[in-house]
C-alpha positions in Angstrom: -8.1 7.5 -0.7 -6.0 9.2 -3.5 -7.2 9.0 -7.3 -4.7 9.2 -10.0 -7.1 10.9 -12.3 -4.2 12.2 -14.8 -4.9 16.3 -13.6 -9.1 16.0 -14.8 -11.9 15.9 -13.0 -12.7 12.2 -12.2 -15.5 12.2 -14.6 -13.5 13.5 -17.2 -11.5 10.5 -17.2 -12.4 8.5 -20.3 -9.8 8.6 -22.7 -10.0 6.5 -25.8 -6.9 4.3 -27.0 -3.9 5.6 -28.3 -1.2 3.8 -30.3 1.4 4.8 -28.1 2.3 6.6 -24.4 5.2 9.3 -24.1 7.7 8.9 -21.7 7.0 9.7 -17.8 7.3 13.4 -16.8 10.5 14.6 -15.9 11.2 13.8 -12.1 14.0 14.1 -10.2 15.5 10.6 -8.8 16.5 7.6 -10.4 14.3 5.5 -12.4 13.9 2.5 -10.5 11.1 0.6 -11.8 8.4 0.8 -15.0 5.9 -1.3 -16.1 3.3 -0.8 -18.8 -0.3 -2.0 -16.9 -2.8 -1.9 -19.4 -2.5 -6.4 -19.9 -3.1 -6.7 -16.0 -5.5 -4.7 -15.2 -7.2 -4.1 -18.9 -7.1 -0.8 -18.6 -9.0 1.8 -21.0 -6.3 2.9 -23.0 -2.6 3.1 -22.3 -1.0 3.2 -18.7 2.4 3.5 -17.9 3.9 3.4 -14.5 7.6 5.0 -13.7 8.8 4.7 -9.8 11.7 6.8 -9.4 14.5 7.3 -5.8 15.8 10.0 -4.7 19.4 10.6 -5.6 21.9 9.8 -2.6 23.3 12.7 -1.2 27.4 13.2 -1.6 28.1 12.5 2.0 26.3 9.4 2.0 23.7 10.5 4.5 19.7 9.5 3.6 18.3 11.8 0.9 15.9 14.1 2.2 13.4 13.5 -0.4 10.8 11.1 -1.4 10.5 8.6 -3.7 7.9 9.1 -6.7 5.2 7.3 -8.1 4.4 8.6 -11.7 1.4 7.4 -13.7 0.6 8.0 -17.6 -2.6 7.9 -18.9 -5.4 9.5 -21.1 -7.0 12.3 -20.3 -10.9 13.2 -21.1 -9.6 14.5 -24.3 -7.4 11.7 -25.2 -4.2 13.0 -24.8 -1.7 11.2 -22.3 -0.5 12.8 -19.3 1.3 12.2 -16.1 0.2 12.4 -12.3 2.9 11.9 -10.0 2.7 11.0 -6.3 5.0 11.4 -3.4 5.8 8.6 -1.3 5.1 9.6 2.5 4.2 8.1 5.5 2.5 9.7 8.9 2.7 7.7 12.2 -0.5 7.6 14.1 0.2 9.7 17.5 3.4 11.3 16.1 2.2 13.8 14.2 5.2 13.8 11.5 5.3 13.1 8.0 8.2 10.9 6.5 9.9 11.1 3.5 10.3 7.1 1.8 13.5 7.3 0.4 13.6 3.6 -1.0 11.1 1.9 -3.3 11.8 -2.2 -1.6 9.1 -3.6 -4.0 6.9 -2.9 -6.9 4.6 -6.0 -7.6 0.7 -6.4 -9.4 -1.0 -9.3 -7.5 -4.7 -10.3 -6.8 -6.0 -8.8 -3.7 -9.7 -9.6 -2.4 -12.9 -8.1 -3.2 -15.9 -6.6 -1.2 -17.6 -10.0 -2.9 -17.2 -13.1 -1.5 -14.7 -15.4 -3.4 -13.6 -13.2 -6.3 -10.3 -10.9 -6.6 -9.2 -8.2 -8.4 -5.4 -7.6 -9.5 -3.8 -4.4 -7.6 -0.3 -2.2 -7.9 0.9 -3.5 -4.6 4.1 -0.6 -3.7 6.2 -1.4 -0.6 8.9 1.7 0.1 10.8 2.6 3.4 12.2 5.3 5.4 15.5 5.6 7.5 16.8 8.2 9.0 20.1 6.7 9.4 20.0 4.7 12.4 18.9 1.1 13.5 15.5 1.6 12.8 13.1 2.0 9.7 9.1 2.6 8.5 8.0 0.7 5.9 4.6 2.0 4.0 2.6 -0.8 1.8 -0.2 1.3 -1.0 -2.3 -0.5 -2.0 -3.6 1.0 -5.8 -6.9 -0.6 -7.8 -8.1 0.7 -11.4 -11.9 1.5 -11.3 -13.9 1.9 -15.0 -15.9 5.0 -15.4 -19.0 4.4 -18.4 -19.2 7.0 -21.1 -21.6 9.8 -19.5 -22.7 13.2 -21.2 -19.1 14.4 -19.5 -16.7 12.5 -21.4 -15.5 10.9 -24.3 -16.5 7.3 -24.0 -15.6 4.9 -21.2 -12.1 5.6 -19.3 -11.0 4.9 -15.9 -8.5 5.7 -13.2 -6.1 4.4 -10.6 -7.2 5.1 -6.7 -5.4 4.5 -3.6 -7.7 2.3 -2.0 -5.3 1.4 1.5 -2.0 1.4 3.1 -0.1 0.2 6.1 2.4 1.5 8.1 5.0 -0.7 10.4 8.2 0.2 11.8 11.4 -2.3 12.1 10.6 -5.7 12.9 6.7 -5.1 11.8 5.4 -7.7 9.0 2.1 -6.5 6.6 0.5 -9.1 4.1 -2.6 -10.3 2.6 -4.1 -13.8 3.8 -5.1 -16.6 1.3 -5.9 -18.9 3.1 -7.1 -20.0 7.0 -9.3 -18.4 9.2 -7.8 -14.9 7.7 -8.4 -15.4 4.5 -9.5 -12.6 2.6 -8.0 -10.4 5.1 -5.2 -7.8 5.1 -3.1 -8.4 8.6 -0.5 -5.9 10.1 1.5 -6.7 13.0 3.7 -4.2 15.0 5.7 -4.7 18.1 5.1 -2.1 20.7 7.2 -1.0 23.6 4.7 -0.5 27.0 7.4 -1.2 29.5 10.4 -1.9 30.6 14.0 0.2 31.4 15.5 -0.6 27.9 14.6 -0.9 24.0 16.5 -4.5 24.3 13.2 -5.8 27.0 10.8 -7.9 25.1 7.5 -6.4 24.3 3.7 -7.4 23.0 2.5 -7.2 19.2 -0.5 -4.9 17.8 -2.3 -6.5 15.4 -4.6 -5.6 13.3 -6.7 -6.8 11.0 -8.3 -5.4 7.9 -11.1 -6.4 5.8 -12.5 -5.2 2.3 -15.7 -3.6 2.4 -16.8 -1.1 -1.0 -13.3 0.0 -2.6 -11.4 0.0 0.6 -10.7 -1.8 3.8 -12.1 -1.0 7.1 -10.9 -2.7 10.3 -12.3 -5.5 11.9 -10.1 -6.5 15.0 -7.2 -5.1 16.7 -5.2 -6.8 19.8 -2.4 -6.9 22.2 -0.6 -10.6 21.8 -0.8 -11.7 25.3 2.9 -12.9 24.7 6.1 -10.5 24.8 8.3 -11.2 22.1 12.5 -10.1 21.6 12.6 -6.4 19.8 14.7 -5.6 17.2 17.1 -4.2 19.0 17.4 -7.1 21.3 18.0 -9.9 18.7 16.1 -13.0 18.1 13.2 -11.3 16.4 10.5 -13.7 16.1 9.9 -14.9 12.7 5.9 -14.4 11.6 4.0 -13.4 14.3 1.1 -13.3 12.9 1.0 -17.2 11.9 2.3 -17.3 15.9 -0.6 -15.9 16.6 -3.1 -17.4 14.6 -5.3 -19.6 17.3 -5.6 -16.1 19.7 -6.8 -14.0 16.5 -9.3 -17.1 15.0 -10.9 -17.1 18.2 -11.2 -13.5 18.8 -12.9 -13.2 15.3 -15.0 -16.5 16.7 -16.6 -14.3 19.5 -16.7 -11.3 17.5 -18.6 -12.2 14.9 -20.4 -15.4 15.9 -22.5 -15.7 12.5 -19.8 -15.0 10.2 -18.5 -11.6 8.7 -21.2 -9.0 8.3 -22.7 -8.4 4.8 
């Protein structure tokens, strides 16, 4: 988990109000989205968000860069300054970092809490890599603010942003929190998978996976093959949802699983 602690220690975060932030640090890119957060998430003083692209190269080719998230806030000592992080993603058994050029969506919604029926708003950043061809990644971060009381290392009570989760799913791959249904409460990711067959076009299973929150994060609490091979990308006819598709397999997978309910 990454905390956006504005360069201090985190338990020098505790700033006190100011009457007003400075612009975002200098960053190279475009600015593509900003969006003061202090009303959503009552934040401790002020915090500003900035989400900048990379510029796009001459040629028209992907940039080879990433795109930014930059946050303002105060410091231990009041003051206002900017942590900026670069948007990556690393595929499980690849062993390669991507650069995510684009920023698709920059939203604050209510996600679940470790507690049972109660929610807490998070900074929910969707941004995608291509390399040029048919396919893509796409990398959801998942971002909560967490108080911090006064202590004998600070000012007064502060608080911070953290990187609580994230999901990565190539083309065709769908990522979401459930409301309602069996899953609800739960974070589901669904990616198709190729185990067989001569060509990319053959149709192939779903991975799914499904997350739950548990402290400030989300650990997982099932994972399957769909017994069903759907169309790829790359063969047309992608199936639409397969997670709702799938529903009755994963409800009675969690059934057996956990007979007497999640675990507390």
């Amino acid at each position: 988990m990454r905390v956006l602690r504005a360069g201090l220690p985190l338990l020098l975060l505790a700033g006190t109000a100011v009457q007003a932030a400075p612009p975002p640090s200098a960053s190279t890119g475009r600015l593509v989205k900003e969006m003061e957060l202090g009303p959503a998430f009552r934040t401790v003083g002020r915090w500003h968000l900035a989400v900048y692209e990379p510029e796009s190269t001459a040629d028209g080719d992907p940039p080879d860069a990433s795109a930014q998230l930059c946050l303002t806030g105060p410091n231990g000592a009041g003051a206002m300054t900017t942590d900026c992080t670069a948007l990556t993603a690393t595929v499980a058994g690849v062993g390669m970092t991507y650069k995510l050029q684009t920023v698709d969506s920059v939203t604050v919604a209510p996600i679940p809490t470790a507690a049972s029926n109660r929610s807490e708003p998070a900074l929910l950043v969707r941004a995608s890599f291509s390399g040029g061809g048919s396919g893509t990644l796409t990398k959801l971060f998942v971002w909560t603010y967490n108080r911090v009381d006064a202590t004998p290392f600070n000012h007064g009570p502060g608080g911070f942003f953290m990187e609580v989760f994230s999901s990565v799913v190539a083309s065709g791959g769908e990522q979401r929190f459930v409301s309602s249904g069996p899953l609800a409460g739960c974070f589901v990711s669904a990616e198709q998978v190729f185990l067989s067959g001569p060509t990319m076009t053959d149709t192939q299973p779903f991975h799914i996976r499904v997350f739950r929150r548990a402290g400030v994060g989300l650990v997982p609490v099932l994972g399957l093959l769909t017994a069903r091979a759907y169309p790829t990308i790359r063969g047309g006819n992608l199936p639409t949802d397969p997670v709702e598709r799938e529903m009755p397999r994963l409800r009675r997978a969690l059934a057996a699983l956990y007979p007497r309910g999640w675990p507390r």
